[in-house]
N, C-alpha and C positions, 0 to 999 in steps of 0.2 A: 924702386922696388914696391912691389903690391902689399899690403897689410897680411898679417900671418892668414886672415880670415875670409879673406877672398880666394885663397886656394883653394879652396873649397866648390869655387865655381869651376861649371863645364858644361859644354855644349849638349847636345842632341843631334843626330844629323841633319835636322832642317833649320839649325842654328840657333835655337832657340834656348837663351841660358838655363841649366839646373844649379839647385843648388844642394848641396847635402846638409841633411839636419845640424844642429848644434851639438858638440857632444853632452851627455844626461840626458835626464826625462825632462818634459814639459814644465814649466815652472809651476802648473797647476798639482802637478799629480805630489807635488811636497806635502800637498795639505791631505789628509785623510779625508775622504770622503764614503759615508758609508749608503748604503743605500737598505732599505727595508725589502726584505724577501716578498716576494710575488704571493697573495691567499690561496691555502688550501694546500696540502701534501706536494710533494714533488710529484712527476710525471710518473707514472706505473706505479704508484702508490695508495691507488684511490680506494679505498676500505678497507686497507690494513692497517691490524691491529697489534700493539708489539703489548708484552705484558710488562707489569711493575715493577721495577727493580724489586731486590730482596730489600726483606725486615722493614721494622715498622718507619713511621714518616720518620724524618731530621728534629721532630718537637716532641716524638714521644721516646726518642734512641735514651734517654738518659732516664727513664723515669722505670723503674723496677719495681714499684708496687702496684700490685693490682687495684683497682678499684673496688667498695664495697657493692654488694646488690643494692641495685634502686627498689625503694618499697614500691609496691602496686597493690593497688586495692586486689582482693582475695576473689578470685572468680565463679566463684559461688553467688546465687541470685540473692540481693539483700531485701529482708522484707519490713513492707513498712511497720508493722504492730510486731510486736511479742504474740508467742501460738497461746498461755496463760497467764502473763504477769505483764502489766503496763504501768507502768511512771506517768504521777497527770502532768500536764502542762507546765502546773505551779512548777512540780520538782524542777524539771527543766531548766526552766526558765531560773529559779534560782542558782542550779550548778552552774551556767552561764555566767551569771554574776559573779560566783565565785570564784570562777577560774581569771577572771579578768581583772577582777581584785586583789588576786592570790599570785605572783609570780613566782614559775620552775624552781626548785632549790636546785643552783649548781653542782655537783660532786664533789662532793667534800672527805677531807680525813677523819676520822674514826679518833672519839679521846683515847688517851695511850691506855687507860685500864680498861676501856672495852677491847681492844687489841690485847692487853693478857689474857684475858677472859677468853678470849677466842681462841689463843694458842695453849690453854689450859685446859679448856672446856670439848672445843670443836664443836661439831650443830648444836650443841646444848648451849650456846650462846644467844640461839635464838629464840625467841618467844614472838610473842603478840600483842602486840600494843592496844592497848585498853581503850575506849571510846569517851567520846568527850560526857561528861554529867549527864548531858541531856540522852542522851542515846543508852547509856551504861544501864540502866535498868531493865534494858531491852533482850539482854543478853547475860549468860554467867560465861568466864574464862579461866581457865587453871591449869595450872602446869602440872608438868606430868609427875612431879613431886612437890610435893607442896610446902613450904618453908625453909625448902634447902635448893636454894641454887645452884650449889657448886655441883647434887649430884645430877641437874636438870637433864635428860634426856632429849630432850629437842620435840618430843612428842606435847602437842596443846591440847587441850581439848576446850571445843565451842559448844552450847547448848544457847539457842536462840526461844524465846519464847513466843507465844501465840501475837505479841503486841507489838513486835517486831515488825520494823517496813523498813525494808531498802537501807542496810546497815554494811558499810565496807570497811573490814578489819585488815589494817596491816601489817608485815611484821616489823618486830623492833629492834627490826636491821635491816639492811640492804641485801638481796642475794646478790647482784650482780652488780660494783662498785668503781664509777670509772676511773679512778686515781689508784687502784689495786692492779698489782701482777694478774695477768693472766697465763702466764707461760706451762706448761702441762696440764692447763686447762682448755676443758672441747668445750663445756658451760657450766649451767647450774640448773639444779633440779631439788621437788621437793613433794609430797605425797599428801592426800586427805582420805582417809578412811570413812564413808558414810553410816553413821549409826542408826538414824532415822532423817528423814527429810518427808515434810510435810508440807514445807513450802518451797523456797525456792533456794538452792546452795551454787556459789560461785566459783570458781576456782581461776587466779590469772595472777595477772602482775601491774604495779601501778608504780608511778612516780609521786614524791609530795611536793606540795602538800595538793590532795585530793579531795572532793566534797564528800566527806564519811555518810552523807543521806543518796548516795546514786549507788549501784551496784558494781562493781568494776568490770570493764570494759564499754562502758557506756560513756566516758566522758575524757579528757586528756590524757594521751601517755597510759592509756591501759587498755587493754586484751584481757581476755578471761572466757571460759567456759561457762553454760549455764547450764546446770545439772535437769533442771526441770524441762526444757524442752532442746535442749540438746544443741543448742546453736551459739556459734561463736561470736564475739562483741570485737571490736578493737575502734577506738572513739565513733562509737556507733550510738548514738542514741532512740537509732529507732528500735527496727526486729531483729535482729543480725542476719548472720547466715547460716545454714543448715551445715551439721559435722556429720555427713554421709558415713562416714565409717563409725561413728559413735552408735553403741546399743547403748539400749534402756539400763537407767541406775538405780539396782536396785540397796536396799539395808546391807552394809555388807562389803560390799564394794569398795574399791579403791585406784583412787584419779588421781593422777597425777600433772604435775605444769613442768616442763623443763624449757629452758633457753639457752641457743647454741651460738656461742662467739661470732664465729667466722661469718656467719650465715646473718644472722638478725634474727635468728628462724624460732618461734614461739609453736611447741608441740605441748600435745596431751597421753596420755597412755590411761588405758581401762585396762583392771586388774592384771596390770604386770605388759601388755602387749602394745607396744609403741604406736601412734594412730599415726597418716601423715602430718606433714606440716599443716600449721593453720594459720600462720602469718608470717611470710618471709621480710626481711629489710626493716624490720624494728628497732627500736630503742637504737641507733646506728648514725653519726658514728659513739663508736660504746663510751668513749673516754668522757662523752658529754652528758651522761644520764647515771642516776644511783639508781635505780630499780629495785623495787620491795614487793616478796609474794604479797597477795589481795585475794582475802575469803569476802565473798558476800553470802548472805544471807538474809532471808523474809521468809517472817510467819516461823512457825514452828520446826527446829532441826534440829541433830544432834551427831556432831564430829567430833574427829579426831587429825591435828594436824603436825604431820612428820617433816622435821627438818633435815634427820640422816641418824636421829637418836636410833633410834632401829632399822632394821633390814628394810631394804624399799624392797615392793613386790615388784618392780621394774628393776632384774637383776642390774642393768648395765650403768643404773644410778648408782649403785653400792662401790664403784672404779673412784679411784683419787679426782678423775676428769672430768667429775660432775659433781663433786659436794662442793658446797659452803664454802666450809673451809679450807684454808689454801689458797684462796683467792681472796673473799673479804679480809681485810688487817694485814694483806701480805704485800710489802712494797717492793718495785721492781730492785732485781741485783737481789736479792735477802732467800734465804733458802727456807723451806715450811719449817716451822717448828722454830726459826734461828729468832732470836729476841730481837728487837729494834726497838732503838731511844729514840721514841717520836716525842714533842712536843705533845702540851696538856690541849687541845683543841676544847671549846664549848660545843655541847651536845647537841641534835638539832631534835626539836620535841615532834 
């Protein structure tokens, strides 16, 4: 008898043995073999284009917060010299030194009785920190009551003398404080009333510690307005830039600086009417900067400056969403006004 496997064989008609395959596939075809697609689209597909799936990539599907604004230099043309007032070389070259000497104070807590103060007082917690010995002759400062604190109004007033140069006063608190709530807060805002200016008046914001002989916005972490020729600073030490929408300042008048969370956005306002932005993506992210209003002044002036003690003539400063208070001394979870047992913290000078 023939093996099971040769029944498989059979003729052809010219005799010629066949035989039929084995049954299965090839022993080859067990193994996977894959082969690489032929380049460039399949056939009748040569310049079509299909669009993107919906929503955003697979690395950004999880992430829900927006990003803040990137700062960008102000597009406005900067110029090399100031239009009336220049800082010599010396000054310069010393704030340099200073700043490099001198490292950012991080954001820090508020001692617990400045924090009563604040929830007892509100802006009238804030004043102006006095200048060092050498400088202080330069200048008188007084509050808007004089040997009584508790009823301070928040209003300061500056009188700079003719012997005054390039003097930057700060307050003696932070407006905007990054370890503080900011929750029903849009920013912070604050006013200077011009009584005279003879020389040159500043208005902006600085971090410490700063070189009190530059003017603010001229050197670290500060922005500011210059009243004498009209042009905005932000670490600008040369001319700045020109505030196209700013009129002339005259006795009288009243300027103000505000700073808006969300934004980074550092604005001014002439008597009462809000200018645009003049610095968007500053001080940012917030949580890492304490910020303190910065008057400057040279040569002979005479202000007056409002922390919320009185009506701002920029109605929409007078709103809970832009004072002081509420924000500085108010820690996240803690409602205005509610008391907190913070720890005694050392004061930073």
């Amino acid at each position: 008898m023939s093996p099971s496997w040769f029944s498989s064989r059979t003729t052809n008609q010219s005799g010629t043995p066949r035989y039929a395959p084995p049954p299965g596939p090839p022993p080859t075809s067990t193994q996977q073999v894959r082969y690489q697609p032929p380049p460039g689209p399949p056939p009748g597909r040569q310049g079509q284009e299909f669009p993107p799936p919906p929503g955003p990539p697979p690395s950004h599907a999880s992430s829900s917060r927006s990003n803040p604004p990137a700062w960008a230099p102000a597009p406005e043309r900067s110029h090399t010299l100031g239009l009336y007032n220049e800082a010599s070389d010396d000054n310069y070259r010393r704030a340099e030194a200073f700043c490099a000497h001198n490292p950012l104070q991080p954001p820090g807590l508020l001692p617990s009785d400045v924090v009563e103060r604040i929830q007892a007082e509100g802006s009238g917690a804030w004043g102006i920190q006095w200048p060092s010995p050498a400088m202080a002759h330069t200048v008188d400062i007084q509050g808007d009551v004089k040997g009584d604190p508790a009823r301070s109004t928040g209003a300061w007033r500056v009188r700079s003398k003719a012997n005054c140069t390039d003097l930057c006063l700060l307050s003696s608190l932070p407006i905007a404080a990054g370890l503080y709530d900011i929750r029903g807060k849009q920013g912070v805002y604050y006013e200077v009333r011009v009584n005279r200016m003879d020389g040159v008046i500043a208005i902006g914001t600085a971090c410490k510690p700063y070189p009190e002989f530059r003017l603010p916005g001229w050197n670290r972490l500060s922005a500011a307005l210059h009243l004498d020729d009209r042009r905005k600073f932000f670490e600008d030490p040369d001319g700045g830039r020109d505030y196209a929408s700013m009129d002339a300042v005259a006795a009288g008048d009243v300027v103000g600086c505000g700073y808006e969370f969300a934004r980074g956005a550092l604005f001014f306002t002439h008597n009462g009417r809000r200018l645009e932005d003049a610095f968007t993506g500053i001080y940012l992210p917030r949580v890492a900067h304490d910020v303190y209003a910065a008057i400057g002044v040279d040569g002979k002036n005479d202000l007056e400056v409002n922390f919320g003690g009185t009506l701002f003539e920029w109605k929409a400063g007078n709103d809970w969403a832009w004072r002081v208070e509420g924000h500085v001394g108010t820690m996240a979870g803690s409602a205005p006004g509610q008391d907190e047992d913070l720890p005694a913290y050392e004061a930073r000078g």
